[in-house]
Backbone as a printed PyTorch tensor [residue, N CA C, xyz], in Angstrom:
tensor([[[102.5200,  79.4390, 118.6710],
         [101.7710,  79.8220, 117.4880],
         [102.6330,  80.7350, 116.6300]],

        [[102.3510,  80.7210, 115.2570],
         [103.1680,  81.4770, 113.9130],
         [102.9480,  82.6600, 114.2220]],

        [[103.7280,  83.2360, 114.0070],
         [103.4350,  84.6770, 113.8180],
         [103.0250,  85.2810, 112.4660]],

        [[102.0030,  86.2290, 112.0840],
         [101.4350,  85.7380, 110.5770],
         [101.3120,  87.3450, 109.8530]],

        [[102.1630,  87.5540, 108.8290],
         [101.7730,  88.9480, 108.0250],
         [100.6000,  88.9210, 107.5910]],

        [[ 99.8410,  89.9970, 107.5740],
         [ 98.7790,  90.2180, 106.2620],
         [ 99.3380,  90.4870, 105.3400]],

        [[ 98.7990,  90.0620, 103.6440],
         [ 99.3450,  90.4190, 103.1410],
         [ 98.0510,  90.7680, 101.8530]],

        [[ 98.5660,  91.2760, 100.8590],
         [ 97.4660,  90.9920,  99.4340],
         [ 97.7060,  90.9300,  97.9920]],

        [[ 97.4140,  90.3620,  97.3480],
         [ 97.7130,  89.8190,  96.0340],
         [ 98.1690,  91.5310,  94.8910]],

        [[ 99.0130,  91.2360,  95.1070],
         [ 99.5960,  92.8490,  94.2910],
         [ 99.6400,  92.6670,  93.1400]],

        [[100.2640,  91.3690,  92.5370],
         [100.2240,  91.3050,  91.1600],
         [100.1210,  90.3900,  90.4630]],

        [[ 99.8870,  89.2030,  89.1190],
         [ 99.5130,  88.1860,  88.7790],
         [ 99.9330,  88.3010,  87.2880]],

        [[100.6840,  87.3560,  87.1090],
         [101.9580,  87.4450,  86.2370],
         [101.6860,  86.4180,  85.2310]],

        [[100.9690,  86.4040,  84.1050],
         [100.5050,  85.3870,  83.3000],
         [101.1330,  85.1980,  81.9320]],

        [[101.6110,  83.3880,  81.6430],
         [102.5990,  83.0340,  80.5560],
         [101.2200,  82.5220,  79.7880]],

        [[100.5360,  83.4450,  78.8870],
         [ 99.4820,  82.4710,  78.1030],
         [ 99.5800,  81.6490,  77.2050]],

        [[100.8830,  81.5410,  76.4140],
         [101.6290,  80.8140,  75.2440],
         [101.7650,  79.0220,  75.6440]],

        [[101.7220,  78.7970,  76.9320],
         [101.7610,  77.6380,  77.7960],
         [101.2750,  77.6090,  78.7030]],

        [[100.3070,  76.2110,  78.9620],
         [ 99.4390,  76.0000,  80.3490],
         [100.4080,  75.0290,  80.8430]],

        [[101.2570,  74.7920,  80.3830],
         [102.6280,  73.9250,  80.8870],
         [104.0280,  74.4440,  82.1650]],

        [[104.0240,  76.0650,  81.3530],
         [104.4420,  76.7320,  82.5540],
         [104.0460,  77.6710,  83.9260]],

        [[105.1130,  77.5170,  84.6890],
         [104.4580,  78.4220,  85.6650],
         [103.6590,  79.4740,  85.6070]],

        [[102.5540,  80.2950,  86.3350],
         [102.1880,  81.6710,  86.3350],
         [102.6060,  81.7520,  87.4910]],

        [[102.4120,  83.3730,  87.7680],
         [103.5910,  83.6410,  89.3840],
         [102.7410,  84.6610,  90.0280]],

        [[102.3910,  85.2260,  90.8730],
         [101.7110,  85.5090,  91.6210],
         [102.1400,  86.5200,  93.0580]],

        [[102.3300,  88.0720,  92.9540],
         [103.0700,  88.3840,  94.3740],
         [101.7470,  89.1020,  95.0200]],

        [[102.6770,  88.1950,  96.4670],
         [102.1200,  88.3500,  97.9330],
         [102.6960,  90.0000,  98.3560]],

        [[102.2170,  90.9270,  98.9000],
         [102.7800,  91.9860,  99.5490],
         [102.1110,  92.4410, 100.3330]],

        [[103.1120,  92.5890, 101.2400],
         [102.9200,  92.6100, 102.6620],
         [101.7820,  94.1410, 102.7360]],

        [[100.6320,  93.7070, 103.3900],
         [ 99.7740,  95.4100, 103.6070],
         [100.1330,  96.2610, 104.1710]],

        [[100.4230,  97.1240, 103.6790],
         [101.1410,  98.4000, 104.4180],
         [102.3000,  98.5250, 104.3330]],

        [[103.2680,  97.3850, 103.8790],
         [104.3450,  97.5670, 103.6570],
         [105.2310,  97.3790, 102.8030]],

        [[106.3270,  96.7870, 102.5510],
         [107.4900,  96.6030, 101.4020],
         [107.7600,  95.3050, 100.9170]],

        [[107.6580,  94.6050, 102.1870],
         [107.9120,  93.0820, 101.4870],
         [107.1390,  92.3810, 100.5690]],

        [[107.3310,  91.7760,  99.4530],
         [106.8710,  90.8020,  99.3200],
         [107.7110,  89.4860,  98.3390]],

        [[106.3210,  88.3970,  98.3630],
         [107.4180,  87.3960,  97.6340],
         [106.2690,  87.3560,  96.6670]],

        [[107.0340,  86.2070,  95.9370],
         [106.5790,  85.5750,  94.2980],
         [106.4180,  84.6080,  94.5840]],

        [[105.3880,  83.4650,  94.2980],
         [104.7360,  82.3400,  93.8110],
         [104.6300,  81.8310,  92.8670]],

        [[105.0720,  80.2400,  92.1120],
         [104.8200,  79.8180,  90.8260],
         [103.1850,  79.4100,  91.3110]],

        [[102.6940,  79.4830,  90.5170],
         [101.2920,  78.4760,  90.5150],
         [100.8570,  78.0090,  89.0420]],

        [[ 99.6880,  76.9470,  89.5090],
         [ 99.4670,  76.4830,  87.9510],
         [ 98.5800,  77.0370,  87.1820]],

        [[ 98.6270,  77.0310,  85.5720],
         [ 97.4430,  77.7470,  84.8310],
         [ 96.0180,  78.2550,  84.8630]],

        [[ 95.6750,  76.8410,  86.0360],
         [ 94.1580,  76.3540,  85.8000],
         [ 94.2540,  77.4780,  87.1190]],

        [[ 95.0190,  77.7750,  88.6520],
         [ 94.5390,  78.7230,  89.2130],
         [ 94.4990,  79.8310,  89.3820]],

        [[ 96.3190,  80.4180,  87.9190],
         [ 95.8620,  81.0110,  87.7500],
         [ 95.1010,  82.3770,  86.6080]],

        [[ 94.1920,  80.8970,  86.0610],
         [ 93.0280,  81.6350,  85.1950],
         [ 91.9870,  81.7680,  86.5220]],

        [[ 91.9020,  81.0440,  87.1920],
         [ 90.6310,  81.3530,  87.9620],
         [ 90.8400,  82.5940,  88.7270]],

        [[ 91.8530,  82.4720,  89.8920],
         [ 92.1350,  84.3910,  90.1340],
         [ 92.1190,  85.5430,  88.9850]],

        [[ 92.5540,  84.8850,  87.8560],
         [ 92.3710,  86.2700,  87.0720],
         [ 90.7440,  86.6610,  86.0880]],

        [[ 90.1380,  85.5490,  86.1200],
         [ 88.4870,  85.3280,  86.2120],
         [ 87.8570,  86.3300,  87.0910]],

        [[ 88.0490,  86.5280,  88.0850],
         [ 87.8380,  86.7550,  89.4760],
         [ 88.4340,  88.1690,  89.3360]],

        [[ 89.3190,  88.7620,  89.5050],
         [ 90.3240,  90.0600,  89.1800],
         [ 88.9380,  91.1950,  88.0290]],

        [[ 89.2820,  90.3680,  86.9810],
         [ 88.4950,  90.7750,  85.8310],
         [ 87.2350,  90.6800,  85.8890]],

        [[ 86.5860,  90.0160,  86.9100],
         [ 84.7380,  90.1990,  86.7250],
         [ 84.0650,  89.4360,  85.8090]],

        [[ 85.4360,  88.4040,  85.5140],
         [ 84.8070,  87.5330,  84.5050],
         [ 84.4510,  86.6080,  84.8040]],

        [[ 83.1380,  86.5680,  85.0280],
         [ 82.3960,  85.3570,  86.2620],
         [ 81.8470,  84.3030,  84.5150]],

        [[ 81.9970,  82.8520,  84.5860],
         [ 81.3990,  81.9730,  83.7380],
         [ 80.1940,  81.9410,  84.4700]],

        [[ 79.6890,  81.3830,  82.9850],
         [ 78.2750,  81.0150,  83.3390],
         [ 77.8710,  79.7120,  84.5350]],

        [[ 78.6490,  78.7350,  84.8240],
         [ 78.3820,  78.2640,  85.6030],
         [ 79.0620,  77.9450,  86.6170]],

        [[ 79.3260,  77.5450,  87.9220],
         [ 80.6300,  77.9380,  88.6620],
         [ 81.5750,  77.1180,  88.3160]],

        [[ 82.6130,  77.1910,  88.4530],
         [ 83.9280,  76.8160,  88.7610],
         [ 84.4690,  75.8450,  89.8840]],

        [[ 85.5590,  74.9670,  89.8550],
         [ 85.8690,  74.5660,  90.8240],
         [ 85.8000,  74.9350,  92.2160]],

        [[ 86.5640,  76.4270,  92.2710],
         [ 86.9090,  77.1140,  93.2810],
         [ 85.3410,  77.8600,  93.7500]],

        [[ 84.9170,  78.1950,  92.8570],
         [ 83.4230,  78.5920,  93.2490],
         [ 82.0940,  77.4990,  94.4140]],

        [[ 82.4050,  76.1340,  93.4380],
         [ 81.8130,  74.9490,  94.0270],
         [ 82.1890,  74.9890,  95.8050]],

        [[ 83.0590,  74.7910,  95.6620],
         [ 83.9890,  74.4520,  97.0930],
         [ 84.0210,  75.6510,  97.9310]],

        [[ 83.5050,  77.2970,  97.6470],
         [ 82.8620,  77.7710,  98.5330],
         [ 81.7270,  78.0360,  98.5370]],

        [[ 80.6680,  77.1990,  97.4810],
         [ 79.3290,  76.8700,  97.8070],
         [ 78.9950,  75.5290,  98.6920]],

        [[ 79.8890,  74.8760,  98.9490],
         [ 80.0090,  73.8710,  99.8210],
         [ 80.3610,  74.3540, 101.3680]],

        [[ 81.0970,  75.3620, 101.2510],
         [ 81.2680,  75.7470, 102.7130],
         [ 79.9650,  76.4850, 103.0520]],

        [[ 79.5170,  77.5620, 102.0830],
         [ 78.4630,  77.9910, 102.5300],
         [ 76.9480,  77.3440, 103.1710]],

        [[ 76.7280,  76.4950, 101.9860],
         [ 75.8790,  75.1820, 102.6840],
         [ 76.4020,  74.7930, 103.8940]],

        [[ 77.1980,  74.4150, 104.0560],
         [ 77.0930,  73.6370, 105.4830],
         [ 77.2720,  74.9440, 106.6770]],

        [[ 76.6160,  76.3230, 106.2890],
         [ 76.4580,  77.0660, 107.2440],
         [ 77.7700,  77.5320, 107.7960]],

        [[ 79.5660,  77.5490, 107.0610],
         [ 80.2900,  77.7090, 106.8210],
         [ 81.1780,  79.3050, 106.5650]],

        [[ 81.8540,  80.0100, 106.8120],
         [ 82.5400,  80.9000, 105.6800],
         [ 83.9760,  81.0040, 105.8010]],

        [[ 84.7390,  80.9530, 104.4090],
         [ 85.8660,  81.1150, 104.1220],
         [ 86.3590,  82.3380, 105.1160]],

        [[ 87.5430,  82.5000, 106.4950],
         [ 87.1460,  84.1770, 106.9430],
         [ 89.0550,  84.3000, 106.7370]],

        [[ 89.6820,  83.7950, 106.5660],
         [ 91.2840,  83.9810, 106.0010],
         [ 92.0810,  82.7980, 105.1510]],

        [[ 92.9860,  82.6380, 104.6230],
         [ 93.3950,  81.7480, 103.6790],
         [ 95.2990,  82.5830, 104.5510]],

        [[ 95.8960,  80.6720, 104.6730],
         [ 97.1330,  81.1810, 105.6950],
         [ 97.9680,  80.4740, 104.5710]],

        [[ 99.3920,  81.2050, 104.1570],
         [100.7680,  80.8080, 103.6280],
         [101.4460,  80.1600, 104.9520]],

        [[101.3570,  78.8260, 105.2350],
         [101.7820,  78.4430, 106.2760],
         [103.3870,  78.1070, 106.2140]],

        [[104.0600,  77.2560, 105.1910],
         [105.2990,  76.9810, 104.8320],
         [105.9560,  76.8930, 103.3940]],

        [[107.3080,  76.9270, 103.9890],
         [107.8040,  76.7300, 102.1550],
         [108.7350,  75.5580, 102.6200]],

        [[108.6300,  74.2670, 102.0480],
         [109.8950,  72.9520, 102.0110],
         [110.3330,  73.2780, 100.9230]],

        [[111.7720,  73.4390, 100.7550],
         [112.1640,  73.4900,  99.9850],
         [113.6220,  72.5780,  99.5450]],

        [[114.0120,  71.7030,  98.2140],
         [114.7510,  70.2470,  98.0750],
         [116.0150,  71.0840,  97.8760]],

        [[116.9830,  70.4370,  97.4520],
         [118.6310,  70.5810,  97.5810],
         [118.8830,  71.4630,  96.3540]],

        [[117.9290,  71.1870,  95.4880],
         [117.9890,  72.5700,  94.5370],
         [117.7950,  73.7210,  94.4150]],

        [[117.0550,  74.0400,  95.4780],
         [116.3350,  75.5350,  95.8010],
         [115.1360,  75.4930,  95.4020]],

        [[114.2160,  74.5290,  95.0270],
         [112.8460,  74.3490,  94.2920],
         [112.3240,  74.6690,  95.8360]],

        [[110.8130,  75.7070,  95.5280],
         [109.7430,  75.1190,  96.7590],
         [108.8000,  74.9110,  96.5010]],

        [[108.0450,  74.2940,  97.4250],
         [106.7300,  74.1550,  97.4670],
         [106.2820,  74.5460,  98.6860]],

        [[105.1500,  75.6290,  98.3260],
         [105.1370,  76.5260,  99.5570],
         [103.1560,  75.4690, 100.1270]],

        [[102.6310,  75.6990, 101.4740],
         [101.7300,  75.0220, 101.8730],
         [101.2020,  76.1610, 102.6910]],

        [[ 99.6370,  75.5560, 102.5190],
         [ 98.5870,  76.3190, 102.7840],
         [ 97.4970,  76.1150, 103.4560]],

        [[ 96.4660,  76.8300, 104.1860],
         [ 95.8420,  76.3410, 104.5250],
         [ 94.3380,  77.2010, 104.6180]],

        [[ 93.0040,  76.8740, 104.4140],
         [ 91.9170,  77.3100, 104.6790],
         [ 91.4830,  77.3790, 105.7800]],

        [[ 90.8070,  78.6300, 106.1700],
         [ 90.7720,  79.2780, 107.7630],
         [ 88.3210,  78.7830, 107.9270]],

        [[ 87.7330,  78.0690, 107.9040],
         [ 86.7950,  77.8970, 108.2950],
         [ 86.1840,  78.2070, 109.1680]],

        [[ 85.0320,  79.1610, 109.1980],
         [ 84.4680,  79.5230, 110.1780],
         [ 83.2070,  78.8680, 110.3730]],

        [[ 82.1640,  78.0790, 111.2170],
         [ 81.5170,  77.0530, 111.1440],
         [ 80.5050,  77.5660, 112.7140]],

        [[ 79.6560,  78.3460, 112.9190],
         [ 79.2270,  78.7650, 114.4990],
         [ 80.5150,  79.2460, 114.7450]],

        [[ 81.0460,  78.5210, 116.2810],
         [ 81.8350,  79.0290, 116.8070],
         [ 83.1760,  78.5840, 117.0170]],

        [[ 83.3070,  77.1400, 115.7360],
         [ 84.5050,  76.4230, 115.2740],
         [ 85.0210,  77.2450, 114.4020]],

        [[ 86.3590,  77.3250, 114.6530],
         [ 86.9550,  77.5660, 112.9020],
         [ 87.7060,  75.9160, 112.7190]],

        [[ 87.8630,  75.9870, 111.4100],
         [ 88.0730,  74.7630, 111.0840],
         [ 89.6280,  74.7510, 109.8700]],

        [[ 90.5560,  74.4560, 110.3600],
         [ 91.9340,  74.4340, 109.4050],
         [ 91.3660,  73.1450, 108.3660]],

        [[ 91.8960,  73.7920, 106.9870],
         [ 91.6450,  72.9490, 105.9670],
         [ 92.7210,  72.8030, 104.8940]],

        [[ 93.7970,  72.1370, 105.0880],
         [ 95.1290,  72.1500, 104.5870],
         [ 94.7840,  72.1410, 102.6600]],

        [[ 95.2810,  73.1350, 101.9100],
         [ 95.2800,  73.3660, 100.9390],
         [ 96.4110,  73.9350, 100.2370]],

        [[ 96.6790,  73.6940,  98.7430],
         [ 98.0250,  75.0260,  97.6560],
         [ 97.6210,  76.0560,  98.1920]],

        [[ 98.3610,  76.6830,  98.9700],
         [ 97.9550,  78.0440,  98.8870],
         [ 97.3270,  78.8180,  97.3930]],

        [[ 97.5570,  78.2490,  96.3680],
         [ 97.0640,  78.9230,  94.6650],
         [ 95.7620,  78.8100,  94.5490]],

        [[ 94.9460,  77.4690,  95.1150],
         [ 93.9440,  77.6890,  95.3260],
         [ 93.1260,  78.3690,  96.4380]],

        [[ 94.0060,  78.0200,  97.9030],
         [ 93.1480,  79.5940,  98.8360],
         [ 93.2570,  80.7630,  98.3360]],

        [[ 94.0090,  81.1630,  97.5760],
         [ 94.0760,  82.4280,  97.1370],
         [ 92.7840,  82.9950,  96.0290]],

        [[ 92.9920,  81.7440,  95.2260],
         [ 91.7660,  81.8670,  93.8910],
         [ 90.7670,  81.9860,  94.7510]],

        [[ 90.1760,  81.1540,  96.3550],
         [ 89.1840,  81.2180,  96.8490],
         [ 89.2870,  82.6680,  97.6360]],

        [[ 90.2790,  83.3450,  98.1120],
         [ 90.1290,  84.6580,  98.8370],
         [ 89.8780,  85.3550,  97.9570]],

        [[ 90.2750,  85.7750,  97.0270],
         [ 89.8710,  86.9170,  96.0260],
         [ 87.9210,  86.5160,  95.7590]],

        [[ 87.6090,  85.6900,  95.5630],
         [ 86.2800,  85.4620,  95.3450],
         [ 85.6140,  85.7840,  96.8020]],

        [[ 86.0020,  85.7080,  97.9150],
         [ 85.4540,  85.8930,  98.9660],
         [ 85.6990,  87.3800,  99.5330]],

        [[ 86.9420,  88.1930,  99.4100],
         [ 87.6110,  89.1700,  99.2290],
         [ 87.8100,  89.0330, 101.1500]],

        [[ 88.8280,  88.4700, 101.4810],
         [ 88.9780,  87.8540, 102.5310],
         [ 90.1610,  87.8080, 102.4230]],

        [[ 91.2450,  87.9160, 104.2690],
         [ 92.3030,  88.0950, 103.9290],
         [ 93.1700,  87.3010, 104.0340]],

        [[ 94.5320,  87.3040, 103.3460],
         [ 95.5350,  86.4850, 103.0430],
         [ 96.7230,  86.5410, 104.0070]],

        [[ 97.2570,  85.5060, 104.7910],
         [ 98.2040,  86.1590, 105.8790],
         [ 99.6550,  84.9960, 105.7780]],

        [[100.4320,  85.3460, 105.4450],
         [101.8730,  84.5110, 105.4530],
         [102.3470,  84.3250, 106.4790]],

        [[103.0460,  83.8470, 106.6790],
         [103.7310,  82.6830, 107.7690],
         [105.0190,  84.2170, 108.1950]],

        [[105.1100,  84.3100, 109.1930],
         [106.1730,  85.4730, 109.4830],
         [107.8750,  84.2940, 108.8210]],

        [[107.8210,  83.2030, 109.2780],
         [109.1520,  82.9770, 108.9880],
         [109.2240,  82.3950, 107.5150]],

        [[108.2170,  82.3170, 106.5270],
         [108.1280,  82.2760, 105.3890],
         [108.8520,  83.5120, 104.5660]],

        [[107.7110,  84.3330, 105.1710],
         [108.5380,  85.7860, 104.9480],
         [109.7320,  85.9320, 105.3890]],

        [[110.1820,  86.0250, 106.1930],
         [111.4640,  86.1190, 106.2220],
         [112.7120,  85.1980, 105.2130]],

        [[112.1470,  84.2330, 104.9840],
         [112.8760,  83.3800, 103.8900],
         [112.6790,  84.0880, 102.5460]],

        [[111.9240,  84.6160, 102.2490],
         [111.6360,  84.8360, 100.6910],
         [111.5000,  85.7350, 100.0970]],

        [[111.1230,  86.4790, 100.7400],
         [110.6530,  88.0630, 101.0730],
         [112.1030,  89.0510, 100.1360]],

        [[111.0240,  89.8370,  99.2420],
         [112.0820,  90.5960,  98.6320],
         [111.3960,  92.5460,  99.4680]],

        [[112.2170,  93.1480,  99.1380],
         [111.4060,  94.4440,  99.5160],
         [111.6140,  95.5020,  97.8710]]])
């Protein structure tokens, strides 16, 4: 099994001039020094910063839906995991994620962008935990 930092959304880095480019997003480590940066896309993150700001719409949201769906089925979001980063011959990554389900006495892995577990942890205020050897790849202090 991974060995897994906690970590929490420190800062959220928004290009509003374009929903074309990246927004970026740092992970830092709780309690401590490390952290990394994330590109993500517009749409998640306006919804974390929806969420940040208290700026709830009038009717839910994607990310909202999909933990009214867990809740119905008697469900709760209880961590959101930075599981990996693949990364191609250019240095591009794409980092992978996954939803932590708690269900009775199942938890249930639910492979997801980490951009959207995240948009869903901040709404749940639930914690975020990186991959120890992620961190170690990316990790600035």
């Amino acid at each position: 099994m991974s060995e897994w930092i906690e970590c929490e959304l420190a800062q959220l880095l928004l290009v509003t001039d374009s929903w074309s480019r990246p927004q970026i997003i740092v992970l830092r480590e709780k309690g401590g020094e490390k952290s990394l940066m994330m590109h993500i896309g517009f749409f998640e993150a306006m919804a974390i910063n929806r969420q940040i700001h208290d700026n709830i719409p009038p009717r839910p949201m994607t990310h909202d839906m999909a933990l009214s769906i867990i809740e119905e089925l008697a469900g709760k979001l209880v961590k959101v995991l930075v599981s990996d980063l693949c990364e191609d011959n250019l240095g591009n990554g794409t980092f992978y994620g996954f939803l932590v389900i708690r269900q009775g006495e199942e938890e249930h892995l639910i492979d997801c962008r980490p951009s959207d577990a995240i948009a869903m942890a901040v709404r749940e205020d639930c914690p975020i935990f990186v991959s120890a050897s992620v961190m170690s790849r990316v990790a600035t202090n």
